[in-house]
C-alpha positions as CSV (number, residue, x, y, z in Angstrom):
1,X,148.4,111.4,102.0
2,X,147.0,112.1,98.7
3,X,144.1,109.7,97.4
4,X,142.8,109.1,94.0
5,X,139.2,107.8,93.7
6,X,137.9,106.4,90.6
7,X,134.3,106.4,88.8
8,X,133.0,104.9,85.4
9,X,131.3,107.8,83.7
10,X,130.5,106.3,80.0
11,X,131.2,104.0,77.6
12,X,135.1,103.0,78.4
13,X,135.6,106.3,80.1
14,X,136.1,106.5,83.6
15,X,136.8,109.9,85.9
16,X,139.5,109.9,88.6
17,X,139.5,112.0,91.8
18,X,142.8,112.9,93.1
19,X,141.7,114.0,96.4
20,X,144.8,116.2,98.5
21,X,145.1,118.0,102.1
22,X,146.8,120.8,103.1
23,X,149.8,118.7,104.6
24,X,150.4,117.0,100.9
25,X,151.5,120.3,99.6
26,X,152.2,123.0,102.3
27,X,155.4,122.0,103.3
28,X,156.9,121.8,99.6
29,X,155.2,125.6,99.3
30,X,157.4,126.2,102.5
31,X,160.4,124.9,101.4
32,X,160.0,126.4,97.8
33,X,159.2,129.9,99.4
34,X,162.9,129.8,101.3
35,X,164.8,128.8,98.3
36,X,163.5,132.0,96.5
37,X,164.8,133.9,99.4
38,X,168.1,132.9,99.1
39,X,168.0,133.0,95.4
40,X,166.4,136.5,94.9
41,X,167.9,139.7,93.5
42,X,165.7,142.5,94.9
43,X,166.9,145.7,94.5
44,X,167.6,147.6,98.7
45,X,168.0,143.9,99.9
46,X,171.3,141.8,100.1
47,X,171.3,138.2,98.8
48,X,169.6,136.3,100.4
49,X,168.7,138.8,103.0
50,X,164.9,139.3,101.6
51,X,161.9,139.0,104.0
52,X,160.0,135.8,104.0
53,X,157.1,138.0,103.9
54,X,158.0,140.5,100.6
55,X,158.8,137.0,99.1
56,X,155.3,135.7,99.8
57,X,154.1,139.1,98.8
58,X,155.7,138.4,95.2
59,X,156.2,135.2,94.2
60,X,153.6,133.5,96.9
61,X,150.2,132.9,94.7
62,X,152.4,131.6,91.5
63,X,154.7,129.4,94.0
64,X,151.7,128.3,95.7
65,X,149.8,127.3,92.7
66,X,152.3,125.4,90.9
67,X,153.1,123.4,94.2
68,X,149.2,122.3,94.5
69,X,149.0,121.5,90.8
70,X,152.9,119.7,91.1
71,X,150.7,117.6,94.3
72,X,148.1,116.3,92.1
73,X,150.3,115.4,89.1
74,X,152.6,113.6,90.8
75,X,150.1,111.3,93.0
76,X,147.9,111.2,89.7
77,X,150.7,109.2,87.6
78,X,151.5,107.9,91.0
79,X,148.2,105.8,90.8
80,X,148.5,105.4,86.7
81,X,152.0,103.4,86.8
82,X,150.7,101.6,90.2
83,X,147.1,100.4,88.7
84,X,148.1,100.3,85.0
85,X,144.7,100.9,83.6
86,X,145.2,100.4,79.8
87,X,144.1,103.9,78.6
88,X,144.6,105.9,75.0
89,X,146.5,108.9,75.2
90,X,147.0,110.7,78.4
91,X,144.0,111.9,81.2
92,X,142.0,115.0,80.5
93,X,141.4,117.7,83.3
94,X,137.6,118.2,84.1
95,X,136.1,121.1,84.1
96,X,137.1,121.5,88.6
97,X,135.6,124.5,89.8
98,X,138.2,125.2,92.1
99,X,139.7,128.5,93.8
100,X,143.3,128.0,95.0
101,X,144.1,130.5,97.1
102,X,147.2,131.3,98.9
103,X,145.8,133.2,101.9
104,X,143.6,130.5,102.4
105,X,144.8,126.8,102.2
106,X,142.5,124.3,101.6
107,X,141.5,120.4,100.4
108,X,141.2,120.1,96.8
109,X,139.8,117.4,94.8
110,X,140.9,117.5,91.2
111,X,138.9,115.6,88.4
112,X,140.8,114.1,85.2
113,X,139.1,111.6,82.5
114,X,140.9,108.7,81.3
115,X,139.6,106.8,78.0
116,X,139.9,102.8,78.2
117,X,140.9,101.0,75.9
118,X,138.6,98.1,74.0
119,X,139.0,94.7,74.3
120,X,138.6,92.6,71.1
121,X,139.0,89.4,69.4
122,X,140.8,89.3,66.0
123,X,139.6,87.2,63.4
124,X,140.2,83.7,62.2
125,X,142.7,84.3,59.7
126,X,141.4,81.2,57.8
127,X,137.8,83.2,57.1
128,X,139.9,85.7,55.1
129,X,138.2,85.7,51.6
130,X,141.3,87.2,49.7
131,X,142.2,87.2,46.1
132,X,146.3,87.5,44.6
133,X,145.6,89.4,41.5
134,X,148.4,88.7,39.6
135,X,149.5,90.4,36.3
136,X,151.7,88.7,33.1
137,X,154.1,90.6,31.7
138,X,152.6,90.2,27.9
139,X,154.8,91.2,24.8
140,X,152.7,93.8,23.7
141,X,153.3,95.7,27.4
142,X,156.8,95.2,26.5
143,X,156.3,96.6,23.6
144,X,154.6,99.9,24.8
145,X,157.4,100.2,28.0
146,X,159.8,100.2,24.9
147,X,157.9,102.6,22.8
148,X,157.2,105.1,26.1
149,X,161.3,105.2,26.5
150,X,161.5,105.7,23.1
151,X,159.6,108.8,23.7
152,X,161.2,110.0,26.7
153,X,164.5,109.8,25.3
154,X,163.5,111.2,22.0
155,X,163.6,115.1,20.7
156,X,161.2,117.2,20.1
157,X,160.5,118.6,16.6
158,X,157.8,120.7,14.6
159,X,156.2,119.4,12.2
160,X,154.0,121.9,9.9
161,X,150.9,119.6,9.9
162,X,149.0,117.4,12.0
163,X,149.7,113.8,10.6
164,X,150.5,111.5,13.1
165,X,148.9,110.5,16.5
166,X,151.7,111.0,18.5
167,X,151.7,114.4,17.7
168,X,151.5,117.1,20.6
169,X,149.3,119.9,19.6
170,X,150.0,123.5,21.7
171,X,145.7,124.8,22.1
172,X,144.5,127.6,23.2
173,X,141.4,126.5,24.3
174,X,138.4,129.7,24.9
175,X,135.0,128.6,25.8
176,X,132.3,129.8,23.5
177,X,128.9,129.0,21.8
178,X,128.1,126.5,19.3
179,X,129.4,128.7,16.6
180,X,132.9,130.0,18.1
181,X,131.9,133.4,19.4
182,X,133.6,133.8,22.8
183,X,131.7,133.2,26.0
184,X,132.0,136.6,28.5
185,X,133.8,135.4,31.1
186,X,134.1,132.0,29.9
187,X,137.7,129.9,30.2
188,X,140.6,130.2,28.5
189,X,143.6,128.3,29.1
190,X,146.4,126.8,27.0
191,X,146.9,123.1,26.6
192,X,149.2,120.7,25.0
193,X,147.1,117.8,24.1
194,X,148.4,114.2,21.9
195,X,146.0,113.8,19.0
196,X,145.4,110.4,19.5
197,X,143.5,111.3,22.9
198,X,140.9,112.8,20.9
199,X,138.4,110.6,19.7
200,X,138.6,108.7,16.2
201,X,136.3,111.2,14.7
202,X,138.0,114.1,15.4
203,X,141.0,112.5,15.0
204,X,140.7,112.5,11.1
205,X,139.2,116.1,11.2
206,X,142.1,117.8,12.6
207,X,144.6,115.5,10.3
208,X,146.0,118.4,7.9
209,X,145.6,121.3,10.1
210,X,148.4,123.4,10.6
211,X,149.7,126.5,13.1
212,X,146.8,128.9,13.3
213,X,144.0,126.9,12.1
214,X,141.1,126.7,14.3
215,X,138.0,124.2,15.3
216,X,134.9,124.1,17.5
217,X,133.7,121.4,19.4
218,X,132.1,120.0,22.5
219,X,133.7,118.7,25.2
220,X,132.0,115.1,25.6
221,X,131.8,114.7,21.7
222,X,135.4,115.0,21.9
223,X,136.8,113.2,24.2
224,X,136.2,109.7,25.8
225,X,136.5,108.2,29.6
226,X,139.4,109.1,31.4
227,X,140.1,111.4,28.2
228,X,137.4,113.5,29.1
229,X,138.0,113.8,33.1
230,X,141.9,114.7,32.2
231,X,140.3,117.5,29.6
232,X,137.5,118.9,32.4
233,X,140.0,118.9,35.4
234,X,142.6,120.5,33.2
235,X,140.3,123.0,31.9
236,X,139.0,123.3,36.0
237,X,136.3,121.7,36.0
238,X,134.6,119.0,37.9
239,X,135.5,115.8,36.1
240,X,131.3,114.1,37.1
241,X,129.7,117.4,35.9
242,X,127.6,116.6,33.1
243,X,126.8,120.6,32.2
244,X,130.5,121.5,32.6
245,X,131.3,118.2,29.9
246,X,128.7,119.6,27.5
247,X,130.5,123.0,26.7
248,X,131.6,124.2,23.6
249,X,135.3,125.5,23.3
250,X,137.0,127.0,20.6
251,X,140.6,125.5,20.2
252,X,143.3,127.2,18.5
253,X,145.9,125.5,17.1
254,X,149.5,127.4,18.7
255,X,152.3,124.6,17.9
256,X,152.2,121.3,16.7
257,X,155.0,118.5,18.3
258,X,156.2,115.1,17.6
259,X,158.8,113.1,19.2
260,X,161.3,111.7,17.1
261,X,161.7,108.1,18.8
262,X,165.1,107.3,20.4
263,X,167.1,104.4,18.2
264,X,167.8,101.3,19.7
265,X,171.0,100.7,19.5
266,X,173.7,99.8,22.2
267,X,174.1,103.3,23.6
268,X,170.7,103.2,24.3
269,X,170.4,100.0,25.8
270,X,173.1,101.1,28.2
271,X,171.8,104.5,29.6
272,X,168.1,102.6,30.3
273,X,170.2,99.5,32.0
274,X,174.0,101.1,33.0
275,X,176.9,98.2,33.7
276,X,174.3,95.4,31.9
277,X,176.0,95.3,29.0
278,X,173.0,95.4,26.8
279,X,173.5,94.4,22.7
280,X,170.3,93.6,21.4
281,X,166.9,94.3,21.2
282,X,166.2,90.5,22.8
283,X,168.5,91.1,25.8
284,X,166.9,94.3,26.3
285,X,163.0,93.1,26.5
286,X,164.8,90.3,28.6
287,X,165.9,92.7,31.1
288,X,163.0,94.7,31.0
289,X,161.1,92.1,31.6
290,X,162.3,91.1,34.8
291,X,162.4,94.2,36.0
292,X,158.6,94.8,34.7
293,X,157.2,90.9,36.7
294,X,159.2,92.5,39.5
295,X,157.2,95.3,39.8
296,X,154.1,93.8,39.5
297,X,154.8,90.9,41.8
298,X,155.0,93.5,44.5
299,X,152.1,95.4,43.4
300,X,149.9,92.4,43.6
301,X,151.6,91.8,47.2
302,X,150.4,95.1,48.0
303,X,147.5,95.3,47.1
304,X,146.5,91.6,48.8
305,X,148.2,93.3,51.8
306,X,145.4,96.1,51.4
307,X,143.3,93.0,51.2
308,X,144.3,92.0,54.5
309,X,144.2,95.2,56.0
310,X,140.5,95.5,55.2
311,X,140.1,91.9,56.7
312,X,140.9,92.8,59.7
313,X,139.8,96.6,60.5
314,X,136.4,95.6,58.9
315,X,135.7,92.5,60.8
316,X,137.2,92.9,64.3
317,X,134.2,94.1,66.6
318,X,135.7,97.5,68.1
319,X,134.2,99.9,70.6
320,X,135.7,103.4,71.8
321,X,135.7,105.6,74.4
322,X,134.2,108.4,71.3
323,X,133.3,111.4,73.8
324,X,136.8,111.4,74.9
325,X,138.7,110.6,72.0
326,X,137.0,113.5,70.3
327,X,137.8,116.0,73.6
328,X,141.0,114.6,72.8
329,X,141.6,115.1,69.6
330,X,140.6,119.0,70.0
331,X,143.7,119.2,72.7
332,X,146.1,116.8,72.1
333,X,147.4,117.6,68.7
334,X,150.3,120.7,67.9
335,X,147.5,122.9,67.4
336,X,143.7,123.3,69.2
337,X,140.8,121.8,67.0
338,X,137.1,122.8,67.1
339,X,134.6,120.2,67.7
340,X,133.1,120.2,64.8
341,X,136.5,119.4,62.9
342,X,137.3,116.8,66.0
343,X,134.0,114.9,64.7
344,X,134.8,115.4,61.0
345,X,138.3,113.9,61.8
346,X,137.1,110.8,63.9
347,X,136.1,108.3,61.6
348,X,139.6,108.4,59.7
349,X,141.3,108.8,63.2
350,X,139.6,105.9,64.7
351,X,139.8,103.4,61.9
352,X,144.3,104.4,62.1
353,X,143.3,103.7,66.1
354,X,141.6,100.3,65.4
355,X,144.8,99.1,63.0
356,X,147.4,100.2,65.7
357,X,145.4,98.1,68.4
358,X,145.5,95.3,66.4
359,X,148.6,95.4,64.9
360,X,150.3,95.8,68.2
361,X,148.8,92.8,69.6
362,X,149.6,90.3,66.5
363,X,153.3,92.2,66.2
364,X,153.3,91.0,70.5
365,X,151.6,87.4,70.5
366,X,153.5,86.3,67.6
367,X,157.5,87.7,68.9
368,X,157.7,89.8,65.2
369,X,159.9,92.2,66.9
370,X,162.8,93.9,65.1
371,X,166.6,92.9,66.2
372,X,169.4,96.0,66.4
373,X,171.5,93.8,63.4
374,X,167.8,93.8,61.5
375,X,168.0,97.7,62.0
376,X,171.7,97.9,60.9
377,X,171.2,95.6,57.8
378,X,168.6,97.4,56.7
379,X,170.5,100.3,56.8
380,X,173.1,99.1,55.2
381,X,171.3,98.0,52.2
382,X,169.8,101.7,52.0
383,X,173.3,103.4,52.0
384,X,175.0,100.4,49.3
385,X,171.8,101.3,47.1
386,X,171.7,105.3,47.7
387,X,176.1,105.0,46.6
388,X,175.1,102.3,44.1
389,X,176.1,103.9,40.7
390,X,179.2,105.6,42.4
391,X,182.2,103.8,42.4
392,X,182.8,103.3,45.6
393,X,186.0,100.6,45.5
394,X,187.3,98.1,47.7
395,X,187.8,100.0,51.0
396,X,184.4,100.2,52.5
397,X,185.1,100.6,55.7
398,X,184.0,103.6,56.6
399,X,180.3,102.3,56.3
400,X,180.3,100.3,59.4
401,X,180.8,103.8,61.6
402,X,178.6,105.4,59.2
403,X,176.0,103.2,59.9
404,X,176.7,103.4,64.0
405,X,175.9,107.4,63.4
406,X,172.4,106.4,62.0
407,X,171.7,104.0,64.7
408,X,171.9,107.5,67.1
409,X,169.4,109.0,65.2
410,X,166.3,108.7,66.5
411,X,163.9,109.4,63.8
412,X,165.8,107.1,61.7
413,X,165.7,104.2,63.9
414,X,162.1,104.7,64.1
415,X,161.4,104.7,60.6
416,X,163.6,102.0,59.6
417,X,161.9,100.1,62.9
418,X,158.2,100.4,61.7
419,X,159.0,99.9,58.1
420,X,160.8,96.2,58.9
421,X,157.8,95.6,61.4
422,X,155.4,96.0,59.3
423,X,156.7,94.3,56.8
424,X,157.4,91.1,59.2
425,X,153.6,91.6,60.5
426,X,152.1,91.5,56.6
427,X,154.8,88.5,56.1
428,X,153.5,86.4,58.4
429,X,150.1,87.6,58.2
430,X,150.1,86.7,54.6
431,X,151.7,83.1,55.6
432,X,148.4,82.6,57.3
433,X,146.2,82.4,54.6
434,X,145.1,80.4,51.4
435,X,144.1,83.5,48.9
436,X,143.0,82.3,45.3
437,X,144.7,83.0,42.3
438,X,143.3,85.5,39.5
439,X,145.5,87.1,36.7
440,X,144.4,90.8,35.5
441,X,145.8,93.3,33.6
442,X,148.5,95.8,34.6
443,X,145.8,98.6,34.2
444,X,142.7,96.3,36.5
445,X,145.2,96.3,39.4
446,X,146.4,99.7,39.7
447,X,143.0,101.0,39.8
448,X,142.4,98.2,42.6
449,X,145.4,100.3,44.2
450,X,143.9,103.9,43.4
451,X,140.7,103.0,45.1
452,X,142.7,102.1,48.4
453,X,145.6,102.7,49.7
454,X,146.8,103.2,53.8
């Protein structure tokens, strides 16, 4: 009878020993060996009329291997689902310097490592320093959502001079010296670029240019902030090097654009809000600006969800099993890693590893499970909102067996399963805690966002 010995070797890692005989696996080999010879079609030999001993010939070694290696698994996941060690992932061979050899049978002892999982505590929930950062919807920011689908909805014309801000000026921007004379090699790239992006100064200088005019300037003397990253990355360069912003560029003007502003007017109203019935400019910034504190209600959610998120992966004390979650990471994916990009990978893989061990006990101890008419519901809402501007009529009941084919699809189920988890788990994570109230602009929060986001 097969035997499986086990050895703490590190940190959470432990080696197990699945020690076999001869008897474990011979008579499986045996049996194997007379089912070929029934089965096999060798040419000079009827049906089942081959040799036991041409069979061994051919097929022995490969038979004989994949019984002794059949041996170990099995008894090795015998022992797993009897003992139940809590382990990541599933056990890695050792290096077992072993011969298996058909001609002669032996004992073998086969090594495999298993990683362990931590224990932990997770942290009082009423130590969380959080913060809601909430955001008013302000006139003025209904002012400029108006104005932007204004824009968008707007047509394109072609002005002869540069006179307004708005204007989109077509440049074909060539790097060069102080005094315009092209740089060897330099860039060159065409740009469309708004003239208020420039800065005030230049601004007023390119007022009155037309088609085929020309300036020089200097990057950082002509654009500002975020102005001037957009400019460096556009033009393919690094948006923190201080060299790269103090080129000079000759810009050529190609075409000059502005945007003739949409009317507001009632068939306006209707293509930005369809079925609202929208007459005036008051019932428009009405609408809009529910939709607008909608959004940002659930922006600030998010981003005190990333709050709580950071609470808990930075504060619960976590160790792994590192040696073999790295071994593991080279073999366990679709396709073989090095080491070195195993241990480039591992802090970003460990932190996701942290979250899921945590999450997975609070989803447990607290019963925020997902029930199969949770699953259907929220499938149902997606298909009413994916058919929502079709005219569906009355008769809807087709979507009741539509919905029974999506609760067969596996993927499916198991994205609309971890996205109503999660929610529940930040719900009542959330409901745990006292966070303090700060309002900030639309602009303060997304960056918040930009700077984190899982």
């Amino acid at each position: 009878m097969p035997t499986v010995e086990r050895e703490n070797i590190g940190l959470l890692t432990d080696k197990l020993i699945v020690k076999i005989k001869k008897e474990d696996y011979l008579p499986s080999f045996e049996k194997k060996l007379k089912e070929y010879s029934k089965t096999a079609n060798i040419p000079g030999f009827r049906k089942g009329m081959v040799p036991a001993g041409m069979i061994k010939k051919m097929y022995g070694a490969g038979i004989f291997n994949d019984e002794v290696l059949k041996t170990v698994e099995k008894h090795l996941f015998t022992y797993l689902n009897e003992e139940k060690p809590d382990i990541f992932a599933q056990p890695l061979p050792l290096q077992n310097d072993i011969s298996i050899d058909l001609n002669n049978p032996a004992d073998y002892d086969f090594g495999f490592e298993i990683g362990l999982k931590p224990s932990f505590e997770i942290p009082d929930f009423s130590k969380a320093k959080l913060t809601r950062h909430t955001v008013e919807v302000t006139e003025e920011m209904l002012d400029e959502e108006i104005s932007h689908m204004q824009i968008k909805g707007g047509k394109m014309t072609e002005p002869e001079v540069i006179d307004n801000e708005e204007n989109v000026i077509n440049v074909l921007f060539t790097e060069s010296d102080k005094d315009g004379n092209t740089v060897e090699g330099g860039i060159s790239k065409e740009n469309s670029v708004l003239l208020k992006y420039f800065t005030p100064k230049m601004q007023k200088e390119l007022k009155g240019k037309k088609a085929g005019d020309h300036i020089v300037f200097q990057l950082n003397k002509t654009f500002e902030g975020d102005k001037l990253e957009m400019m460096l990355h556009d033009l393919g360069l690094a948006k923190d090097d201080k060299e790269a912003a103090a080129k000079y560029f000759r810009a050529d003007i190609v075409k000059i654009g502005l945007i003739e502003k949409r009317e507001l007017n009632e068939e306006f109203f209707n293509e930005i809000f369809p079925g609202k019935n929208i007459g005036t400019i008051e019932a428009l910034r009405n609408e809009l600006r529910e939709e607008m504190t909608k959004y940002w209600e659930s922006q600030t959610r998010n981003q005190l969800h990333d709050q709580l998120y950071h609470f808990l992966v930075d504060d619960t004390k976590m160790e792994f099993p590192e040696g073999f979650l790295k071994r593991w990471l080279q073999t366990g994916g679709e396709k073989p890693k090095t080491a070195e990009e195993a241990e480039s990978e591992f802090p970003v893989f460990s932190n996701q590893l942290k979250w899921t061990l945590i999450s997975d006990r609070l989803i447990k101890d607290n019963n925020l499970d997902v029930t199969e008419e949770e699953l259907k519901q929220s499938m149902r809402g997606e298909v009413m909102r994916y058919f929502g501007q079709m005219n569906l009529g009355e008769n809807i009941d087709w979507l009741d067996s539509y919905i029974d084919r999506m609760m067969k699809d596996e993927k499916q189920v198991d994205a609309t399963y971890r996205r109503l988890v999660t929610e529940k788990l930040f719900n009542w994570m959330e409901a745990q805690t006292k966070p303090k109230e700060k309002k900030v602009t639309g602009g303060e929060l997304t960056a918040m966002q930009h700077n984190h986001h899982h």
